[in-house]
C-alpha positions as a printed NumPy array, in Angstrom:
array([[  0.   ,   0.   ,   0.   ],
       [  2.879,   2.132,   1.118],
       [  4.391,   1.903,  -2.76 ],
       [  0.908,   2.538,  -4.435],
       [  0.547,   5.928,  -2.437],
       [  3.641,   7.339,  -5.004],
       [  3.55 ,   5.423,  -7.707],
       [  1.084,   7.886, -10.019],
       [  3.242,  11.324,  -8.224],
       [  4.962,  13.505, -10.104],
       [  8.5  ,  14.144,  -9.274],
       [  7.67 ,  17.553,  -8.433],
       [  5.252,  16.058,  -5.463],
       [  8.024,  13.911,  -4.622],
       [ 11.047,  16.47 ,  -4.03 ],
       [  8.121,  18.418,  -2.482],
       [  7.59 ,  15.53 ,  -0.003],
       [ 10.735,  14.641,   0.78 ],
       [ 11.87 ,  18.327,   1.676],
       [  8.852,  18.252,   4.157],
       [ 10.33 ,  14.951,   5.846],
       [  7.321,  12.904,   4.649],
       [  9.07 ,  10.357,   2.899],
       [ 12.709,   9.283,   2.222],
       [ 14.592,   8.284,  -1.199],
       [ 15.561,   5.178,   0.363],
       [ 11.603,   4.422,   0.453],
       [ 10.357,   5.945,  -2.94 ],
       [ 13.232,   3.432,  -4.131],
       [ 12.276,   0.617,  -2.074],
       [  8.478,   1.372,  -3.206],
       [  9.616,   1.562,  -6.8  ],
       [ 11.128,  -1.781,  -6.703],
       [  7.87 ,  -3.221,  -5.485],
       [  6.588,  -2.159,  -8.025],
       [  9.241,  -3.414, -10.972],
       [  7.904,  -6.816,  -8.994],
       [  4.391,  -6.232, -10.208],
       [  5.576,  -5.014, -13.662],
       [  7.623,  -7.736, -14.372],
       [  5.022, -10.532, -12.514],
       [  3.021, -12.529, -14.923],
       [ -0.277,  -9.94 , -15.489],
       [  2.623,  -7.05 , -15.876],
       [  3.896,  -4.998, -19.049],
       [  7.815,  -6.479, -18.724],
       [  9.125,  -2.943, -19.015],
       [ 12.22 ,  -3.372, -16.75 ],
       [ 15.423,  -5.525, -17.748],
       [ 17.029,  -5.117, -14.694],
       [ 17.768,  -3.236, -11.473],
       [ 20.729,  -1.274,  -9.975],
       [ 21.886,  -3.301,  -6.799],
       [ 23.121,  -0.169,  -5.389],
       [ 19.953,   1.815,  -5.812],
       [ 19.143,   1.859,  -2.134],
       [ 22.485,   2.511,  -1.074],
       [ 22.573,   5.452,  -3.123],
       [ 19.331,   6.489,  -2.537],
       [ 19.898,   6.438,   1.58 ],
       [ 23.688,   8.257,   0.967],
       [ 21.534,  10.822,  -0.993],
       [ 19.024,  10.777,   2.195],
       [ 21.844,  11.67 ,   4.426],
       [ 23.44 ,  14.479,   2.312],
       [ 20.099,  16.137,   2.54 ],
       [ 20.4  ,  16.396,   5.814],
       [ 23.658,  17.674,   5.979],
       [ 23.959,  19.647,   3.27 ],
       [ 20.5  ,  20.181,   1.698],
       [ 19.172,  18.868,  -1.492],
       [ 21.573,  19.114,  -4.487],
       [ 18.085,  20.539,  -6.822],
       [ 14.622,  19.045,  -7.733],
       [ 15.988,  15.538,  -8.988],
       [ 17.186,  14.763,  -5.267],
       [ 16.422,  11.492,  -4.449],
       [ 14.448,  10.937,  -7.376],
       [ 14.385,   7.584,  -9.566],
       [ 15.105,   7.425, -12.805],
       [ 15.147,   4.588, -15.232],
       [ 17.221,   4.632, -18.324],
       [ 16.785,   2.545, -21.742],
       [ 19.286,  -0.25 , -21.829],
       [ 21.208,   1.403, -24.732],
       [ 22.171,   3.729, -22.147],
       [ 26.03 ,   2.837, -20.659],
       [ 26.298,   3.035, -16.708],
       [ 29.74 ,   2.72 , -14.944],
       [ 28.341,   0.269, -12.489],
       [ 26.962,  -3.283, -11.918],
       [ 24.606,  -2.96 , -14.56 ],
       [ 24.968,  -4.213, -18.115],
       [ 24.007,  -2.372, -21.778],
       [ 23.003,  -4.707, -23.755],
       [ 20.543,  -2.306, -26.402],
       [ 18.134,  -5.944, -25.451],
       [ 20.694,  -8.073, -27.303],
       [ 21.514, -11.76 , -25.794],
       [ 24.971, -11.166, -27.416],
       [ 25.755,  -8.304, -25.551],
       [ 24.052,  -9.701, -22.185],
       [ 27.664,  -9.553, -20.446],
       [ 28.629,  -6.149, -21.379],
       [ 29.529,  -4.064, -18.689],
       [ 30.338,  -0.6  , -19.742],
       [ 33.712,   1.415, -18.16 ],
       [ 32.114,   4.38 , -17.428],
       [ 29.278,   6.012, -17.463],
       [ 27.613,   7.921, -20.318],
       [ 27.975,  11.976, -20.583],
       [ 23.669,  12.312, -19.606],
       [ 24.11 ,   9.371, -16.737],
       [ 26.847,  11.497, -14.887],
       [ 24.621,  14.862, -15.193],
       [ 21.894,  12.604, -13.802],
       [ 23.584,  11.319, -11.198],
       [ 25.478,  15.1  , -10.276],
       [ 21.977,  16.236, -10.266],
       [ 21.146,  13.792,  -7.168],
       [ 18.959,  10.977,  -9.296],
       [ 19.193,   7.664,  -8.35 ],
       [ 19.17 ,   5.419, -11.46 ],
       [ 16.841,   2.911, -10.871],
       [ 17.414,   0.295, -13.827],
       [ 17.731,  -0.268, -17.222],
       [ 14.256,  -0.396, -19.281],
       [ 13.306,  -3.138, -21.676],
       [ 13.543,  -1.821, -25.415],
       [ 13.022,  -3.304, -29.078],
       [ 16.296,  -4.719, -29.856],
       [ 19.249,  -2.522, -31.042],
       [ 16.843,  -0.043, -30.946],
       [ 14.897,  -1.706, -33.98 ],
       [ 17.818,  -1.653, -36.469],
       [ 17.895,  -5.152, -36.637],
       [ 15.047,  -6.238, -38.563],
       [ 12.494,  -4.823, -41.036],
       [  9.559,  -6.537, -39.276],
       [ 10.175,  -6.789, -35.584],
       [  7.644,  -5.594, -33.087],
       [  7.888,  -2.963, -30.906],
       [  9.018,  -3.382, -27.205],
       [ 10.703,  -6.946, -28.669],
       [ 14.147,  -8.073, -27.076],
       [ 16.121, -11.548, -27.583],
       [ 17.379, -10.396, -24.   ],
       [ 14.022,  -9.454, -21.98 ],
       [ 11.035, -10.868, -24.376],
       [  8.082,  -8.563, -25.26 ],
       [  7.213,  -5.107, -23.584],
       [  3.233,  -4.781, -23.407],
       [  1.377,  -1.685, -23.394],
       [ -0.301,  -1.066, -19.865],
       [ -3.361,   0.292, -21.598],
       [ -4.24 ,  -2.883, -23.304],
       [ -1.698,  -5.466, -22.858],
       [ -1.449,  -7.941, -26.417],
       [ -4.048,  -5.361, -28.207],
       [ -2.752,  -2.157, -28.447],
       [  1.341,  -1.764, -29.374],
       [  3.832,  -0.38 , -26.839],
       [  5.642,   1.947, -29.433],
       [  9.426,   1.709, -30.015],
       [ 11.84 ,   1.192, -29.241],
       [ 12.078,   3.368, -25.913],
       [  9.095,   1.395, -24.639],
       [  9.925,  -0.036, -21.786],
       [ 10.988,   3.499, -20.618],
       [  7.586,   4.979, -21.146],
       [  5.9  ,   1.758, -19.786],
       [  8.017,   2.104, -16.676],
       [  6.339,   5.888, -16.014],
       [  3.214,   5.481, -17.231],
       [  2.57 ,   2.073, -14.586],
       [  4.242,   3.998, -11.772],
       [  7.511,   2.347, -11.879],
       [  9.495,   5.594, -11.938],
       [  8.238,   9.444, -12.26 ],
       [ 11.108,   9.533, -14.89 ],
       [ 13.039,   7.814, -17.551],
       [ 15.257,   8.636, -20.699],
       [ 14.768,   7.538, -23.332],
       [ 16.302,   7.459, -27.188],
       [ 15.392,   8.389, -30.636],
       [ 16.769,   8.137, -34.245],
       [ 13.101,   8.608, -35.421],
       [ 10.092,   8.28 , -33.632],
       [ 11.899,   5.949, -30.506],
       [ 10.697,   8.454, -27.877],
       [  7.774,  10.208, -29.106],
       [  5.683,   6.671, -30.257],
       [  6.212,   5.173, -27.021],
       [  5.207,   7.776, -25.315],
       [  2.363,   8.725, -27.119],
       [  1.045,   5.092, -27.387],
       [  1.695,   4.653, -23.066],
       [  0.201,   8.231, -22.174],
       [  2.969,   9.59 , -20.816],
       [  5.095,  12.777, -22.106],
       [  8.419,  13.025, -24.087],
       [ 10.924,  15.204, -25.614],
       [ 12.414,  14.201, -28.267],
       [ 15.669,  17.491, -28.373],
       [ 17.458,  19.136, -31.175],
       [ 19.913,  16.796, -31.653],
       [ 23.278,  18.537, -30.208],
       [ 21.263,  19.406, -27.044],
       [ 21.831,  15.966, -25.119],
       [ 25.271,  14.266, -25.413],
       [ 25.119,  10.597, -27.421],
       [ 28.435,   9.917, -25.721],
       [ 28.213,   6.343, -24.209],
       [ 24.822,   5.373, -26.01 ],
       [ 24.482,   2.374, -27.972],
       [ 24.821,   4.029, -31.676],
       [ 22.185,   4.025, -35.042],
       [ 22.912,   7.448, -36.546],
       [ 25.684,  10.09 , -36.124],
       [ 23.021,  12.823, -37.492],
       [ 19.724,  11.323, -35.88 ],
       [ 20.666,   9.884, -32.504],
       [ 19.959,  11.608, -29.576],
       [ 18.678,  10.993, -26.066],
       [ 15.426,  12.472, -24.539],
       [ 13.086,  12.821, -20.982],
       [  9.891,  10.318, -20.372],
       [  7.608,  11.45 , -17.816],
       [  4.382,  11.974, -16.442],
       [  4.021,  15.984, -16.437],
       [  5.21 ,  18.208, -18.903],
       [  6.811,  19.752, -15.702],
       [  8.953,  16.737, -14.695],
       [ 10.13 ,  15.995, -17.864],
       [ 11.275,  19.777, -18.761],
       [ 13.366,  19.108, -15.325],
       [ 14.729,  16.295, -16.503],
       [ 15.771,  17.913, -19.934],
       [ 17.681,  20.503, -17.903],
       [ 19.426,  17.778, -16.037],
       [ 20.23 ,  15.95 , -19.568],
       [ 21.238,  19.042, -21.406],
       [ 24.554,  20.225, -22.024],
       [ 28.155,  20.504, -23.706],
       [ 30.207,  17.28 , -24.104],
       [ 33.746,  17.341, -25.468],
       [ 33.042,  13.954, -26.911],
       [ 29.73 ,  14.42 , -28.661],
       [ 30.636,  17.593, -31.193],
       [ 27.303,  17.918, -31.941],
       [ 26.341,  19.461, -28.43 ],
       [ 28.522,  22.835, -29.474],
       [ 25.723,  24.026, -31.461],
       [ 23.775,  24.502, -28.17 ],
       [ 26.01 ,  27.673, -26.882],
       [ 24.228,  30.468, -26.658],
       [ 20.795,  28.798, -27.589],
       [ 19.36 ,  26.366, -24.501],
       [ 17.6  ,  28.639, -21.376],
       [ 18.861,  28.683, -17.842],
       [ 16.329,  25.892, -17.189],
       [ 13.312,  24.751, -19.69 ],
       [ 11.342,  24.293, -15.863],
       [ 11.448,  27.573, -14.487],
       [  8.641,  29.995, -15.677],
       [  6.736,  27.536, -17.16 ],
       [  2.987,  29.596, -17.993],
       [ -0.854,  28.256, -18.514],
       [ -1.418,  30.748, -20.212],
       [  1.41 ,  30.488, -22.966],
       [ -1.254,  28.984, -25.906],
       [ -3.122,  32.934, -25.573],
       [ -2.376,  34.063, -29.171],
       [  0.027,  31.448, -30.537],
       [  0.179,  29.823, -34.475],
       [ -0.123,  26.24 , -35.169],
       [ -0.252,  24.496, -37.677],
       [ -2.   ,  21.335, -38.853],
       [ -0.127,  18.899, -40.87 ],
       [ -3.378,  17.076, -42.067],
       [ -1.559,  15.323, -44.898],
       [ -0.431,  13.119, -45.238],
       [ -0.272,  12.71 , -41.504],
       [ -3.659,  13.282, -39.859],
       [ -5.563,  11.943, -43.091],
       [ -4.004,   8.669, -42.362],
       [ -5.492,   7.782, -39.088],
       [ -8.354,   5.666, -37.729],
       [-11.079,   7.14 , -36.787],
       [-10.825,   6.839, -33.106],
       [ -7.545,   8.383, -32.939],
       [ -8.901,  11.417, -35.351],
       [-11.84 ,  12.039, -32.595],
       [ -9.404,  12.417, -29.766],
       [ -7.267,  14.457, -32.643],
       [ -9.711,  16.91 , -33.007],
       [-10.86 ,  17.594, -29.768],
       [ -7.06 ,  18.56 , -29.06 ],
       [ -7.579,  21.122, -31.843],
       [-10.666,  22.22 , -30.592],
       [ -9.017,  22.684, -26.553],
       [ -6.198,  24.374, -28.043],
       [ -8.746,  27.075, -29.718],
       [-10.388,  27.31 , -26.527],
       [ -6.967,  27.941, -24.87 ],
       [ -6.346,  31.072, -26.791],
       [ -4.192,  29.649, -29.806],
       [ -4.624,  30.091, -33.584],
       [ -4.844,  26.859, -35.477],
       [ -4.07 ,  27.18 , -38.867],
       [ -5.988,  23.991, -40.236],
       [ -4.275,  22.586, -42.857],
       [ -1.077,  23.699, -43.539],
       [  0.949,  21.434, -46.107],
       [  4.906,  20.828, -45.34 ],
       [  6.309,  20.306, -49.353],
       [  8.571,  17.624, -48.766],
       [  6.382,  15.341, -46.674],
       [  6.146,  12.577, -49.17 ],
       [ 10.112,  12.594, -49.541],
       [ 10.583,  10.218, -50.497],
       [ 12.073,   8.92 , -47.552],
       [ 13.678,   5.796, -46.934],
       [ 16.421,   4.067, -44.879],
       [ 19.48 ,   4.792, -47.011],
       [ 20.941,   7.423, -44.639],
       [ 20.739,   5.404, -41.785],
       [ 21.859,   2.101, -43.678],
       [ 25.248,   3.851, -44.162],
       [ 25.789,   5.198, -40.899],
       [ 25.062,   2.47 , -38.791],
       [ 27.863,   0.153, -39.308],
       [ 30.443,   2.74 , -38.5  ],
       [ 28.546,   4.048, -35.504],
       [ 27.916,   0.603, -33.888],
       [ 31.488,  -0.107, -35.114],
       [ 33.301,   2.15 , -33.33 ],
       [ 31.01 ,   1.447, -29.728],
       [ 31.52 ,  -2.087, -30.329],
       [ 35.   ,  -2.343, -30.529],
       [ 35.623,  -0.142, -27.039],
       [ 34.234,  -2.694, -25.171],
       [ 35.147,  -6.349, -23.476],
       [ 37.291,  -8.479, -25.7  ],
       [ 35.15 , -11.512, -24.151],
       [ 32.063, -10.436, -25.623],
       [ 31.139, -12.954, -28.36 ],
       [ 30.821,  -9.843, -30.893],
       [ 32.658,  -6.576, -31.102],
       [ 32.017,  -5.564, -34.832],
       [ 28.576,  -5.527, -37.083],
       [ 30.113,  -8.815, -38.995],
       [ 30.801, -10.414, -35.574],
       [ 26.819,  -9.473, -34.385],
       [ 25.266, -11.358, -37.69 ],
       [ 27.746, -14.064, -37.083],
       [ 27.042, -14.722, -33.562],
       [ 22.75 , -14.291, -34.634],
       [ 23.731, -17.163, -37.206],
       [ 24.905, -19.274, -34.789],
       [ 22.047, -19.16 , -32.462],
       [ 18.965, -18.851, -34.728],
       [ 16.192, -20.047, -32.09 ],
       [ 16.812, -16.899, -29.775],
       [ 18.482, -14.319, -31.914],
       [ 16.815, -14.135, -35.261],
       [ 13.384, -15.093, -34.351],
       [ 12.814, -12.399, -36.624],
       [ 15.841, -11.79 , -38.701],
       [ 18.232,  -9.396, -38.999],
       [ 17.654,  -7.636, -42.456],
       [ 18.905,  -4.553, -41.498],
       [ 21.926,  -5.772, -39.71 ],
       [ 22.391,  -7.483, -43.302],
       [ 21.894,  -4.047, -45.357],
       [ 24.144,  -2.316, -43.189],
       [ 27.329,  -4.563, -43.272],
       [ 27.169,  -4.417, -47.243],
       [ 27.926,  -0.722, -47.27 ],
       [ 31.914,   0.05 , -47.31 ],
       [ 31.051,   1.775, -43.536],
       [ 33.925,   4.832, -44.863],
       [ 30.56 ,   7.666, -45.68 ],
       [ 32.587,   8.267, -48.932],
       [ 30.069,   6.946, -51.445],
       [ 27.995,   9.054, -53.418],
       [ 24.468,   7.637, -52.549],
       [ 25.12 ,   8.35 , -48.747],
       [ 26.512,  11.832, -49.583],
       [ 23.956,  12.896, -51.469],
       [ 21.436,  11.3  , -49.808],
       [ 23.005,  13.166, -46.379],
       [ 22.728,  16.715, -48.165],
       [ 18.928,  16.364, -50.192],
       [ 17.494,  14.727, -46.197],
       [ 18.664,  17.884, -44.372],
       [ 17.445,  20.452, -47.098],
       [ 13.922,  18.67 , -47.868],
       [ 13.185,  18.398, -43.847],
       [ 14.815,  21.779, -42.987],
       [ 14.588,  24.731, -45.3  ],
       [ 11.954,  23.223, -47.501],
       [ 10.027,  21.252, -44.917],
       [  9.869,  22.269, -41.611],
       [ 11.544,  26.068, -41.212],
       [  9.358,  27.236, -44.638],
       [  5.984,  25.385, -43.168],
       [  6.907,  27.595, -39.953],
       [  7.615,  30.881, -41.714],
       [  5.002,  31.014, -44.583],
       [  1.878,  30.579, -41.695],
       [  4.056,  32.8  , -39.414],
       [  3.747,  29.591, -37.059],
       [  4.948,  28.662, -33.548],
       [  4.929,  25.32 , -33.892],
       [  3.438,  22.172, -36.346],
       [  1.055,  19.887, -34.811],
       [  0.935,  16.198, -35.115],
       [ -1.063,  13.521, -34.397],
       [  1.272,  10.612, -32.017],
       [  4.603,  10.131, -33.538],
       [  3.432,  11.105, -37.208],
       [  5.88 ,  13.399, -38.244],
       [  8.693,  12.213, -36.423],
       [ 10.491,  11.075, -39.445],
       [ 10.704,  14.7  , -41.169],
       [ 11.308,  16.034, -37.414],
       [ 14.535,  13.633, -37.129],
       [ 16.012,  13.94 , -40.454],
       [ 15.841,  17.451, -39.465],
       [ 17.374,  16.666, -36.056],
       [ 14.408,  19.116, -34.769],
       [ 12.446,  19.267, -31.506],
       [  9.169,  17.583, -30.686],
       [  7.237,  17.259, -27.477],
       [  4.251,  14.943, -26.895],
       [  1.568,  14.988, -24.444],
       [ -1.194,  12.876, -23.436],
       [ -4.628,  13.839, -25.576],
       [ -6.94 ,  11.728, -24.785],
       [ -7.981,   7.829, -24.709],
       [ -9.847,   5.897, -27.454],
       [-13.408,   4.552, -27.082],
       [-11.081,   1.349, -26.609],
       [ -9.252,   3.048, -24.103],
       [ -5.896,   3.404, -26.527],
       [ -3.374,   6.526, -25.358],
       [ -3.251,   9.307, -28.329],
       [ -0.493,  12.229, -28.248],
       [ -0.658,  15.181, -29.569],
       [  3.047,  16.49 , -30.561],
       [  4.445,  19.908, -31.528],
       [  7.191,  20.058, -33.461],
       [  9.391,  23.269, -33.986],
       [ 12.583,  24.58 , -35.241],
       [ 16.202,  23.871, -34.376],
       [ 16.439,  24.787, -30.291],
       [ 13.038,  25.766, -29.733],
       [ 12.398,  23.109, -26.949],
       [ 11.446,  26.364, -24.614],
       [  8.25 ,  27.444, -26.625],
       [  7.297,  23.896, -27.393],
       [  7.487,  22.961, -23.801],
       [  5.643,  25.836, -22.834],
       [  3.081,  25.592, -25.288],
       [  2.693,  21.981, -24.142],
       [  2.313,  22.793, -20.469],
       [ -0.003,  25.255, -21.374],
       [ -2.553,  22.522, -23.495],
       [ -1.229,  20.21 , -20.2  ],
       [ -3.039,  22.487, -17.838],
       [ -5.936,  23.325, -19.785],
       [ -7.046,  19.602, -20.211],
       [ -5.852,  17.349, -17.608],
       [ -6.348,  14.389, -20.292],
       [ -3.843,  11.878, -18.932],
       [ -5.093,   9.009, -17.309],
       [ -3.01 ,   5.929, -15.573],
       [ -3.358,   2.767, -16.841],
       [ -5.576,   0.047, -15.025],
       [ -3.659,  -1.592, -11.97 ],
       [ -2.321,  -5.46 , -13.178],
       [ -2.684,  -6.187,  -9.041],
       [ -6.22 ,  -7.624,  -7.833],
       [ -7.941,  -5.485,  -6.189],
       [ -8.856,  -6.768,  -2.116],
       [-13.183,  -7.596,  -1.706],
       [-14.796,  -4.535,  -0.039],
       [-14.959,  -5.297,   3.452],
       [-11.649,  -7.121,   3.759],
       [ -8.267,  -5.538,   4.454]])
């Protein structure tokens, strides 16, 4: 009972309560790992892979600085659960859900895991995830791992999909197993889950979170991103995440661009006379009908909030056409150069030594193939040849100056609007911002999002304009409890 009183709290309520003495980290840890119990029990959505061993010890050290020295700032005893693509200096492994990397234990910890951890977080676990962040195969399901076995959505466990491949991190907020997780994205990894498990997530410019000790896909599309419950808690978390890492170039191009914190100042009222725009094709056209109700009664809260919606506006370039080559090319260098910095005992430190090890153990590893891992070791891996050039150069112009930025400046816009994880794709090829927050439920009960999507660094307005349509609606709703519930009358 103790564990259920927390598990639906923000992590705002929680620093709150543990400055007034009410409860302890040591016990919002201990209540969270009841509750990885329940998640991981038979009835439960298998969102966890595993758990620190020294999360209560670090929890009840944090405990004990606070009263000595005061809490280090709002992430102060909070948990935190982080994909398993994420590296952690400690007794946990990063495997990115692979069997073949089930022994890894990564030297250090990554850039975002020691900004967590200076913050005062206690890192929890490592979430389930679709295997090598689904660049493995071109038909595995979401939330699918050879190393933990199927995530399931909370909402409607075996009916409605747990998004990918960060799914086990938004499956771990949304059941109460952490206020907070991180989670990663080449293109839509952050905001499908989270759309699909009613919980939030921001999905950064990438350059504003270091990809320094994360399992690679892309050097232009990777980055790393907050899962929560509020729009609040995870614009806390994204000032904990944020900043400049030697080792990650890409997070120069934040100087002078990223707030004090993306947190403080946060306004209800920031919707009052701000542009957005619809993208109705060919993203909203395409959905079901249930998911275009709850769609349009977003629209029709965020009129009633104050904002102009410009309804449709069309982005040129949305039909690309689009396709895998970019990321085909990069991979194998990317996973390349992780691979080979870690434990010569691993049975696979290179691409070719992955597929050969899959080969060799068909039953568990290739259950459903490994096309991708096939496309990708056929490239030369040196980004010399033409196709990936070009292909590099006509992505970034199509999704930037003649998709997103013109969309934004011809309709004078704030921000583009998006059903779920729709336009992630144009969004990552840009390696723009989006932000998704819960919109509604289904008649079935199914989570939708409703995502705004802006310009390079403009995580401040988007968050704000998010909070605002956050505060306006109240539409998230937990899903139902796994646990039987005691007869009335009995204790």
């Amino acid at each position: 009972m103790f564990g259920e009183m927390w598990e639906q709290a923000s992590a705002v309520d929680l620093a709150a309560a543990m400055g007034r003495g009410e409860v302890t980290a040591a016990e919002l840890t201990l209540a969270a790992l009841e509750r990885v119990a329940v998640d991981q029990g038979e009835s439960g959505a298998n969102s966890m892979l595993e758990v620190n061993p020294d999360a209560v010890a670090a929890a009840e050290a944090l405990d004990r600085e606070r009263q000595v020295r005061g809490a280090r700032g709002p992430l102060h005893g909070i948990p935190v659960v982080l994909k398993d693509n994420i590296d952690t200096g400690d007794r946990m492994h990063t495997s990115a859900g692979s069997l073949a990397l089930a022994d890894s234990y990564a030297a250090h910890d990554a850039f975002l895991v020691r900004r967590l951890r200076q913050a005062g977080a206690v890192v929890l676990g490592k979430a389930n995830m679709t295997e090598w962040a689904n660049f493995i195969s071109d038909h595995m399901p979401s939330g699918y791992s050879s190393r933990g076995g199927q995530v399931r959505n909370p909402y409607g466990p075996g009916r409605f999909d747990p998004g990918g491949s960060s799914s086990g991190s938004a499956v771990a907020v949304a059941t109460g197993v952490a206020p907070l997780a991180v989670g990663t994205e080449t293109s839509g990894s952050i905001l499908s889950p989270a759309s699909q498990n009613g919980v939030v997530g921001i999905k950064p410019t990438v350059g504003l979170v270091s990809r320094s000790g994360v399992v690679p896909i892309s050097f232009t599309q990777d980055t790393a991103g907050p899962m929560a419950r509020t729009v609040r808690d995870a614009a806390l978390l994204l000032d904990a995440l944020a900043g400049v890492d030697e080792e990650d170039p890409a997070t120069g191009a934040q100087v002078g661009r990223v707030p004090a914190s993306y947190a403080e100042g946060l306004d209800p009222g920031a919707l009052r006379g701000a542009r957005l725009g619809v993208a109705r094709s060919p993203y909203v056209d395409r959905l079901d009908e249930g998911r275009r109700r709850v769609f349009e009664a977003a629209l029709e809260a965020l009129r009633a909030a104050g904002a102009t919606v410009v309804d449709p506006v069309a982005i040129a370039t949305a039909d690309g056409p689009w396709d895998f080559t970019l990321l085909v090319y990069e991979f194998k260098p990317a996973l390349n150069a992780y691979l080979a910095g870690l434990s010569p005992r691993l049975p696979a430190r290179s691409l070719a030594e992955l597929i050969a090890y899959n080969e060799a153990h068909p039953e568990t590893m290739l259950r459903y193939g490994q096309a991708l891992f096939l496309r990708a070791e056929a490239t030369s891996g040196r980004l010399t040849d033409p196709e990936y050039v070009e292909t590099r150069l006509r992505y970034r112009r199509w999704a930037r100056e003649e998709g997103i930025d013109r969309t934004l400046a011809d309709h004078a816009l704030d921000a583009i609007l998006f059903p779920n994880n729709r336009g992630a794709g144009i969004a990552a090829a840009a390696g723009y911002p989006s932000i998704t927050v819960p919109a509604g439920l289904t008649e079935e009960g199914e989570p939708v999002g409703l995502t705004f999507t802006g310009t390079a660094f403009s995580e401040a307005r988007l968050i704000a304009l998010a909070y605002a349509f956050e505060q306006a609606t109240h539409l998230r709703r937990p899903p139902p409890d796994p646990r039987p519930r005691p007869l009335s009358g009995t204790v």
